[in-house]
DODO-322736 format. One line per 4 residues: number of its first residue (from 1); their letters; for each residue y, z, x of N, C-alpha, C. Coordinates in nm, 2 decimals, decimal comma. Example, Ala and Ser with C-alpha at 12.3 -4.5 7.8 and 13.67 -1.06 7.14 Angstrom:
// DODO-322736
1	as	-0,57 0,78 1,32 -0,45 0,78 1,23 -0,33 0,78 1,32; -0,22 0,71 1,28 -0,11 0,71 1,37 0,00 0,79 1,29
//
This chain:
// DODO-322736
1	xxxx	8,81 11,78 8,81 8,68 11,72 8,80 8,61 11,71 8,94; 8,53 11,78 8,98 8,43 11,76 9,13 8,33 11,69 9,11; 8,30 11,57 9,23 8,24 11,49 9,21 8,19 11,46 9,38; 8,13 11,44 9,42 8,07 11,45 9,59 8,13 11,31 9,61
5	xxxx	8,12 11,33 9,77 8,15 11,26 9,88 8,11 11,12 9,81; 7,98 11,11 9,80 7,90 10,98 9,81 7,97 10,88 9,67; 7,96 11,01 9,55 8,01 11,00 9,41 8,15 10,88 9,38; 8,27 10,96 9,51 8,38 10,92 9,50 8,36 10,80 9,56
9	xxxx	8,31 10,80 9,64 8,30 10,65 9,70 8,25 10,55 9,66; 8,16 10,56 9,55 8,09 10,49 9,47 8,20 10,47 9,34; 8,24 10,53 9,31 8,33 10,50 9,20 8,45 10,44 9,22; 8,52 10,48 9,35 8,63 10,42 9,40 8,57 10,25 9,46
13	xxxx	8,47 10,22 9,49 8,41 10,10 9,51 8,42 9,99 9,40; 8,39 10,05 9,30 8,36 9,99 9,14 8,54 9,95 9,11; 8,62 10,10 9,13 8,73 10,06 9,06 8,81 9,95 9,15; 8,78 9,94 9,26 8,85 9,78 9,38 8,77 9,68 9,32
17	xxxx	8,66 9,68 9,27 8,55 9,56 9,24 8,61 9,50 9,10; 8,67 9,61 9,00 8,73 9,55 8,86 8,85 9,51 8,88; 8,91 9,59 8,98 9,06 9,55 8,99 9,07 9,39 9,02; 9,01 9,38 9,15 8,96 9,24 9,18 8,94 9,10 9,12
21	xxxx	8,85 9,19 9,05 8,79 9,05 8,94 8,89 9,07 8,82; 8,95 9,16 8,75 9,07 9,16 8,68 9,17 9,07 8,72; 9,23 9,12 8,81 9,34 9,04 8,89 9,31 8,92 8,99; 9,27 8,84 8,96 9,19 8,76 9,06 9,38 8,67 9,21
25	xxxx	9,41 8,66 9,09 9,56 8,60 9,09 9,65 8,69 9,16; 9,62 8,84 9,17 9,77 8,91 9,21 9,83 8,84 9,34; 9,95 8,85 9,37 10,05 8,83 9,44 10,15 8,89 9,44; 10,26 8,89 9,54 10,34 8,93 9,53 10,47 8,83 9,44
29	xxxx	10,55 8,95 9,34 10,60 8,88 9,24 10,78 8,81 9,26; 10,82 8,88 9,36 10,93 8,85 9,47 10,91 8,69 9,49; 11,04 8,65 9,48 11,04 8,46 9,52 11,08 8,47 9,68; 11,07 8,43 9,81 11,07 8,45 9,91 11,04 8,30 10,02
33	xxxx	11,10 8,28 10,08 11,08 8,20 10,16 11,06 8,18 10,31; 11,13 8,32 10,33 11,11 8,37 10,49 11,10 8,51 10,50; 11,06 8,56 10,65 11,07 8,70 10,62 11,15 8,79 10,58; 11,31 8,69 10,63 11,46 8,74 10,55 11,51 8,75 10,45
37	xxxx	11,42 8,63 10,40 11,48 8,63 10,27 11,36 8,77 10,14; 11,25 8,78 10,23 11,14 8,89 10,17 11,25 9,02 10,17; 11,30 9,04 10,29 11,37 9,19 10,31 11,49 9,14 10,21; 11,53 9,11 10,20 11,67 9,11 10,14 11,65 9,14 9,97
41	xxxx	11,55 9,06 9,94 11,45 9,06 9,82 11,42 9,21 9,79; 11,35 9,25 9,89 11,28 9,36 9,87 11,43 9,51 9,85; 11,51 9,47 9,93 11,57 9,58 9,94 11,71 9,59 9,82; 11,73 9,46 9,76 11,76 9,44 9,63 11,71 9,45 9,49
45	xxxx	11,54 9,51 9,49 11,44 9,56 9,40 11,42 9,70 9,39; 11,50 9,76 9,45 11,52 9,90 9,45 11,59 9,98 9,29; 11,49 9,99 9,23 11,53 10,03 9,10 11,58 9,93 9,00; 11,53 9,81 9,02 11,54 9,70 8,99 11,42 9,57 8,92
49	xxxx	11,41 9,55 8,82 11,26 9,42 8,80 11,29 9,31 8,94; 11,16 9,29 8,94 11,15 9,14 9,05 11,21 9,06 8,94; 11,14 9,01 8,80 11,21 8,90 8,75 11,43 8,92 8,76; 11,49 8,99 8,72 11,64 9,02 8,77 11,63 8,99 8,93
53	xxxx	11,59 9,00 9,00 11,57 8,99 9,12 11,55 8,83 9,18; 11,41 8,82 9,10 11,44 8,63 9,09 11,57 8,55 9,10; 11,59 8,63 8,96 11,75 8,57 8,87 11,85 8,57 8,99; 11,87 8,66 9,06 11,97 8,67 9,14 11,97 8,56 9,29
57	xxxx	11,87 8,59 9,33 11,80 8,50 9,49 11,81 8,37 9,45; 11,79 8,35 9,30 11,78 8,18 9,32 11,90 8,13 9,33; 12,04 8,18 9,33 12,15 8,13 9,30 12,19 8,21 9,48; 12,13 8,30 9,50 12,23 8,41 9,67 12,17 8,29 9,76
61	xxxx	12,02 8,29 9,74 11,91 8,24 9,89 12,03 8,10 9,94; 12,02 8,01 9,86 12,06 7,86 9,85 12,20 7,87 9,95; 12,26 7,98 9,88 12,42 8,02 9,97 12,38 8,06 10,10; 12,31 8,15 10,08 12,31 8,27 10,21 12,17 8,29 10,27
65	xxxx	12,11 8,26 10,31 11,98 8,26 10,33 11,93 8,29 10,47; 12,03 8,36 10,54 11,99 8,39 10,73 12,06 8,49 10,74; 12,06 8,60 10,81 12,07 8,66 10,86 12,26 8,64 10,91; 12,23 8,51 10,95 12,46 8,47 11,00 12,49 8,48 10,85
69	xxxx	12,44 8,40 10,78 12,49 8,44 10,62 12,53 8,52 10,59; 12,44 8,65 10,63 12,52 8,74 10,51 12,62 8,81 10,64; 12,56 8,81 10,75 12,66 8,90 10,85 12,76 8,88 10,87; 12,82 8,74 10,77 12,96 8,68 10,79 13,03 8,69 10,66
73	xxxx	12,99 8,76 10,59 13,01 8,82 10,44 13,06 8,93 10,46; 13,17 8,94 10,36 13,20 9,08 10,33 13,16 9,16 10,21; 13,16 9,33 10,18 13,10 9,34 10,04 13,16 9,28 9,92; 13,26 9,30 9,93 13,36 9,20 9,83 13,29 9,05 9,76
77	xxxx	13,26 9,00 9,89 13,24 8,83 9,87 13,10 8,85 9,79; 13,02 8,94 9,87 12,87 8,94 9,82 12,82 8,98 9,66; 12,95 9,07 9,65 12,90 9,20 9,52 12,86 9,09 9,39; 12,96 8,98 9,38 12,92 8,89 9,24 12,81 8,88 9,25
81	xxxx	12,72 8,79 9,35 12,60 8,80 9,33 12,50 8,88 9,30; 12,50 9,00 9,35 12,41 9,11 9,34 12,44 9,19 9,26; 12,54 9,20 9,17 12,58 9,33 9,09 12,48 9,32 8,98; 12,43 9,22 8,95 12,35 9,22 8,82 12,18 9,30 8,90
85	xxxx	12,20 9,31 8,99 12,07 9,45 9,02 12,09 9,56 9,05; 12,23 9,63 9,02 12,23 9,78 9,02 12,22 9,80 9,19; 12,32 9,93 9,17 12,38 9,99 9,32 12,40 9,89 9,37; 12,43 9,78 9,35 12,52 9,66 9,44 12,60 9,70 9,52
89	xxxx	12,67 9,82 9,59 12,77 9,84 9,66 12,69 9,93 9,76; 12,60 9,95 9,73 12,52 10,04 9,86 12,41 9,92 9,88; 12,40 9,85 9,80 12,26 9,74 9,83 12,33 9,63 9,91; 12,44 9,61 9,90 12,54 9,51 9,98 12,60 9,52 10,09
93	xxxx	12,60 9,66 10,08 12,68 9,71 10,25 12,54 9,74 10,32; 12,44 9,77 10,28 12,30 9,78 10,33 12,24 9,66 10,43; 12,25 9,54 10,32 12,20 9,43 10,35 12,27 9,33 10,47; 12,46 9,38 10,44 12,54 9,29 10,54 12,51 9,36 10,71
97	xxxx	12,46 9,49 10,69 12,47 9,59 10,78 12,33 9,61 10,86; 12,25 9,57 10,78 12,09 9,52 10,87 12,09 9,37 10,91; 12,16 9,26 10,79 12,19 9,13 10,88 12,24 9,16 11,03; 12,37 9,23 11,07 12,47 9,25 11,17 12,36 9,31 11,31
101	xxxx	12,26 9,38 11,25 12,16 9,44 11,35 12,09 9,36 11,39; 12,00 9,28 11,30 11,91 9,18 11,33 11,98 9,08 11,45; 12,08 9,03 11,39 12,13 8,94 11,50 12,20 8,98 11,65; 12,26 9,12 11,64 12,23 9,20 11,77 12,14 9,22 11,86
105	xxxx	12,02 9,31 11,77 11,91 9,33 11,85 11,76 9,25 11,88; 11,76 9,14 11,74 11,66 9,08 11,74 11,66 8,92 11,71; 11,74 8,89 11,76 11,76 8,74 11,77 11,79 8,65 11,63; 11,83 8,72 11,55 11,85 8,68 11,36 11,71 8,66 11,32
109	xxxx	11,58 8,74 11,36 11,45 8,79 11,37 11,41 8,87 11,27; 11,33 8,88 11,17 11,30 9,01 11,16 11,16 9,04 11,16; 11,18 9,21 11,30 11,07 9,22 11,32 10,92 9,28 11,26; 10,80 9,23 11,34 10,69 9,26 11,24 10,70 9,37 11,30
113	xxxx	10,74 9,52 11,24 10,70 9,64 11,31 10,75 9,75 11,20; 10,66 9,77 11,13 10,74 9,91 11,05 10,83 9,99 11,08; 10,83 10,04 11,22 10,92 10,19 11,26 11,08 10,10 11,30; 11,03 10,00 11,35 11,14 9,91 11,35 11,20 9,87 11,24
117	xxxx	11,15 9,79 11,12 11,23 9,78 11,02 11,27 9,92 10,92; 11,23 10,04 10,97 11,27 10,13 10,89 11,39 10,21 10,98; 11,45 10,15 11,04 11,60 10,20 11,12 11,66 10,08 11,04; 11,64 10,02 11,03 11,75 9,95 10,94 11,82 9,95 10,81
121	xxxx	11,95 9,98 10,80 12,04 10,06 10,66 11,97 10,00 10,56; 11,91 10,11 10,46 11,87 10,08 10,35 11,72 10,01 10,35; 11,63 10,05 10,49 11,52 10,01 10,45 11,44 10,13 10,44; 11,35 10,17 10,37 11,21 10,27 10,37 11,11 10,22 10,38
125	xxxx	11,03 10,32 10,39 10,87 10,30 10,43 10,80 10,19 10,33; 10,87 10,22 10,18 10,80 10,10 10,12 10,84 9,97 10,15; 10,98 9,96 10,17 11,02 9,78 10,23 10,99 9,77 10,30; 10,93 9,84 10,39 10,90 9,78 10,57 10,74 9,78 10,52
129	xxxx	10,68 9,83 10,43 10,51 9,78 10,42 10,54 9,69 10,34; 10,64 9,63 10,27 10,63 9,54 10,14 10,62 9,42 10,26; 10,78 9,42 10,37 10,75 9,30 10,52 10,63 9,26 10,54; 10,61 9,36 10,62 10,49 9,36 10,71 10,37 9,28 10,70
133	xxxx	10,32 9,34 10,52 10,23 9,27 10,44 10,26 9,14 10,42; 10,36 9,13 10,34 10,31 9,03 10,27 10,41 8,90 10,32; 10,53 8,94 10,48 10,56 8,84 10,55 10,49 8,76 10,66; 10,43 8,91 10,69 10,36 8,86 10,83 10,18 8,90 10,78
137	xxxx	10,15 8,94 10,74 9,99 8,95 10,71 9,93 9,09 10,80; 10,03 9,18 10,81 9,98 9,28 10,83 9,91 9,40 10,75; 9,79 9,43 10,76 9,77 9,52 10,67 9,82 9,66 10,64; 9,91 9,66 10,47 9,96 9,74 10,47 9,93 9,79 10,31
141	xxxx	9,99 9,92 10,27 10,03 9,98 10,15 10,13 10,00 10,07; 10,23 9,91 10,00 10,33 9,98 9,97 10,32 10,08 9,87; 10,41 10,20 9,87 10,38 10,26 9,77 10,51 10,27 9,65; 10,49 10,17 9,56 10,59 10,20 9,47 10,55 10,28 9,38
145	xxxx	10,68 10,27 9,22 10,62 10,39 9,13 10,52 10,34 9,05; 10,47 10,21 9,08 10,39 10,20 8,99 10,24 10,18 9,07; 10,21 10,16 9,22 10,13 10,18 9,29 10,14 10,35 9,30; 10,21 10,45 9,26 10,20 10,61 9,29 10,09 10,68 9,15
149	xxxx	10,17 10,58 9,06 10,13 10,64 8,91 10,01 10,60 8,89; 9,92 10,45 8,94 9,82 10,41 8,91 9,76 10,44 9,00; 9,79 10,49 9,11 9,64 10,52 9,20 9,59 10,67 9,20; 9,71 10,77 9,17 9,72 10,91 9,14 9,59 10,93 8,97
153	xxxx	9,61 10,80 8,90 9,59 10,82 8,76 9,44 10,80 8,73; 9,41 10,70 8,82 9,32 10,63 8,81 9,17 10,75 8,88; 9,22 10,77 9,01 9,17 10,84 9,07 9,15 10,73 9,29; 9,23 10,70 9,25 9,21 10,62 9,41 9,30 10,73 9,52
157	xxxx	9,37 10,81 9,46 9,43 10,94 9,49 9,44 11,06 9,44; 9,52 11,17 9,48 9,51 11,31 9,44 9,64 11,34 9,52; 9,76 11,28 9,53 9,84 11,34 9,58 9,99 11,35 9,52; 10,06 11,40 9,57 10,21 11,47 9,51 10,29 11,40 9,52
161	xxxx	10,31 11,33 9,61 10,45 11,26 9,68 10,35 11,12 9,72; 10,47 11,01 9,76 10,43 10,91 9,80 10,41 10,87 9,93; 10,42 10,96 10,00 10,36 10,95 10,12 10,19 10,98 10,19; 10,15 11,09 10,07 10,02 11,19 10,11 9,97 11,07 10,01
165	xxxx	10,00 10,94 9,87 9,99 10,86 9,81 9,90 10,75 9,90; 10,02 10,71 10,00 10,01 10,60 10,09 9,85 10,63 10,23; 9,87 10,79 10,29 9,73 10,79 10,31 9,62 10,77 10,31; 9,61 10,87 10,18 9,46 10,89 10,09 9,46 10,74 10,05
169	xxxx	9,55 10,67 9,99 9,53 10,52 9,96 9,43 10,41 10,09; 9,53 10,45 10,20 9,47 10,37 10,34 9,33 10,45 10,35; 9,25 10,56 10,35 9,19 10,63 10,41 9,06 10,61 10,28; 9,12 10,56 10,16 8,99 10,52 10,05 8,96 10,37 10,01
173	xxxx	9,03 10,32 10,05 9,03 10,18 10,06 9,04 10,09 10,20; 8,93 10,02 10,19 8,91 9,94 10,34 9,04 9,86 10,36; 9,01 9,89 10,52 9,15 9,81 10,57 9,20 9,69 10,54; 9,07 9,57 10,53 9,11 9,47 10,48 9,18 9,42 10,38
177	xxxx	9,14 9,55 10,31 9,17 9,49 10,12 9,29 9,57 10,10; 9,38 9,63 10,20 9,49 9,75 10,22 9,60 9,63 10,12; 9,68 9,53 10,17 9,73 9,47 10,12 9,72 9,38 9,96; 9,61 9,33 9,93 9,56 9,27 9,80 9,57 9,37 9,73
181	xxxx	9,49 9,55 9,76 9,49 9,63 9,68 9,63 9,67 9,65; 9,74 9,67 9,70 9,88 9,70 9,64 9,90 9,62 9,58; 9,88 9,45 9,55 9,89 9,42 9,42 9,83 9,38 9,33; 9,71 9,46 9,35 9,61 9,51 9,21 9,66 9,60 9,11
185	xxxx	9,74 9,71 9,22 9,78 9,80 9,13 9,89 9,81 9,07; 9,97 9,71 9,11 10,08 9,67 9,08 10,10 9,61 8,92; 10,00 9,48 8,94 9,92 9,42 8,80 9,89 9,47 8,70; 9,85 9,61 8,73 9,74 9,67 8,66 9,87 9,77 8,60
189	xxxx	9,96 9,81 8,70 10,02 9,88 8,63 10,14 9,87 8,53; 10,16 9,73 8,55 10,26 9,63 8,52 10,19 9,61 8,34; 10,08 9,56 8,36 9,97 9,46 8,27 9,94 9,59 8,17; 9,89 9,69 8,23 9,77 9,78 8,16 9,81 9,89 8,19
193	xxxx	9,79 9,98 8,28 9,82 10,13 8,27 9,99 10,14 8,33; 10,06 10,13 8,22 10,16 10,14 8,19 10,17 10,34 8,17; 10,34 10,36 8,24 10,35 10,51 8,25 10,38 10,57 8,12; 10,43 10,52 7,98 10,43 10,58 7,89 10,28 10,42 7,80
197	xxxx	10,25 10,53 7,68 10,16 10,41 7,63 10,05 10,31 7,72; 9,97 10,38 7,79 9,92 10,29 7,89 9,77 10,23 7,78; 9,74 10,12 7,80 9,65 10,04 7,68 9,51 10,12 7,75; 9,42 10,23 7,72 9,36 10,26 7,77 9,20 10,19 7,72
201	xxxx	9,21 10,17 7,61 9,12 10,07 7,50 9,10 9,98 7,59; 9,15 9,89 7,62 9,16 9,75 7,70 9,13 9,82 7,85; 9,11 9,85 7,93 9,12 9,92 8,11 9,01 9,83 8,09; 9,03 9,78 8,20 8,88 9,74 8,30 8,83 9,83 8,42
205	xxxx	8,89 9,92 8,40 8,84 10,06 8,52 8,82 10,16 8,43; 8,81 10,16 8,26 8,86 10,30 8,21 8,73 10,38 8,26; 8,61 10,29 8,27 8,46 10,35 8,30 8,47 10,44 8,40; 8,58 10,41 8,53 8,57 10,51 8,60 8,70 10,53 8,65
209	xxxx	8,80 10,54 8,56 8,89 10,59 8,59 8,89 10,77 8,59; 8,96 10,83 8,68 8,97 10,94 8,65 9,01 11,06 8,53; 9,10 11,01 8,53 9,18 11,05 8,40 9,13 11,03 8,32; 9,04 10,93 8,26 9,00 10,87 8,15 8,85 10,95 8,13
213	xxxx	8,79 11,00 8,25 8,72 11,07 8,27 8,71 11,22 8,20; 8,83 11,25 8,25 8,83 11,41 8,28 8,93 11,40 8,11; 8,93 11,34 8,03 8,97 11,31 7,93 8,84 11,35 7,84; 8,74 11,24 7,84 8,62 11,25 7,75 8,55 11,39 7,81
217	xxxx	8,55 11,49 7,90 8,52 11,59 7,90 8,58 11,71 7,83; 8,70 11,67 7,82 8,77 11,76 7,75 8,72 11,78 7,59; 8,70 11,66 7,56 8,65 11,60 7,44 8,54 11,61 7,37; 8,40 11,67 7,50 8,31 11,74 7,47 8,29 11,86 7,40
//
């Protein structure tokens, strides 16, 4: 579907304006209390619900909650807790093994710097924007599967992979709203445009969503 410069911008405008007033409430859905305890959160959500993730942190945090915590852990001691989120034994030696760094290189710190937290075992591009954002209030994007599927679907993007995702995302959406807007789409894709069965009846973007668009032309 081709639609001009001014076109897209106007529509992409509308779809941040519904998402907005839709989700008035989004947040991040991770329980967290420091930035350590965000990363640790985040990097035990890896293929994982936040609610299981909840489940788990409210009974690990209370134990282990610093960085000496877990660095004084072995996988062994840790796995009971974490096993109930999957890959526990690469998410465990991950976690004991970025604690061990942090308190090395950064004072049992963790820093606000993406390139920095993405040398640490088992962090990616999306945990170090999930930090960044929503520990320290830097503006960021994360791109999960359900921020790839909804922004690709909707029309807030047009790209392949989650990286060319995370761009066009920064590059169509003002900087300010870079962080809220990840969990708009998050909501939205959690709530409503769901990847199989998505409630298209109900959208509060269906007006200009893309898909939904290039749908009713078909239909012509």
């Amino acid at each position: 579907m081709r639609e001009s410069k001014a076109k897209k911008a106007e529509r992409i405008t509308n779809v941040l304006r519904l998402l907005k007033e839709t989700y008035p409430d989004a947040k991040p859905e991770l329980d967290f209390n420091t930035p350590f305890e965000l990363l640790v959160a985040t990097m035990l959500s890896a293929q994982c619900t936040d609610k299981q993730v909840n489940k788990t942190t409210a009974v690990l945090f209370p134990k282990y909650g610093t960085p000496e915590a877990f660095a004084a852990l072995s996988e062994e001691a840790l796995a009971p807790y974490i096993k109930g989120c999957g890959l526990y034994k690469t998410k465990g030696k991950n976690i004991i093994a970025a604690s061990r760094i942090l308190l090395e290189q950064y004072g049992g710190e963790v820093p606000n710097d993406r390139d920095a937290l993405t040398k640490l075992p088992g962090v990616g591009r999306k945990t170090a924007n999930v930090v960044v954002s929503n520990a320290f209030g830097t503006p960021a994007i994360a791109v999960d599967t359900h921020v790839f599927r909804v922004a690709n679907r909707i029309g807030l993007a047009d790209a392949k992979d989650v990286l060319h995702t995370e761009e066009q995302l920064m590059e169509n959406i003002p900087k300010e709203e870079w962080s809220i807007a990840h969990h708009w789409l998050i909501f939205h894709g959690r709530r409503c445009c769901s990847a199989r069965n998505p409630k298209c009846e109900t959208c509060s973007v269906r007006e200009y969503c893309l898909e939904n668009l290039k749908n009713q032309k078909k239909q012509k």
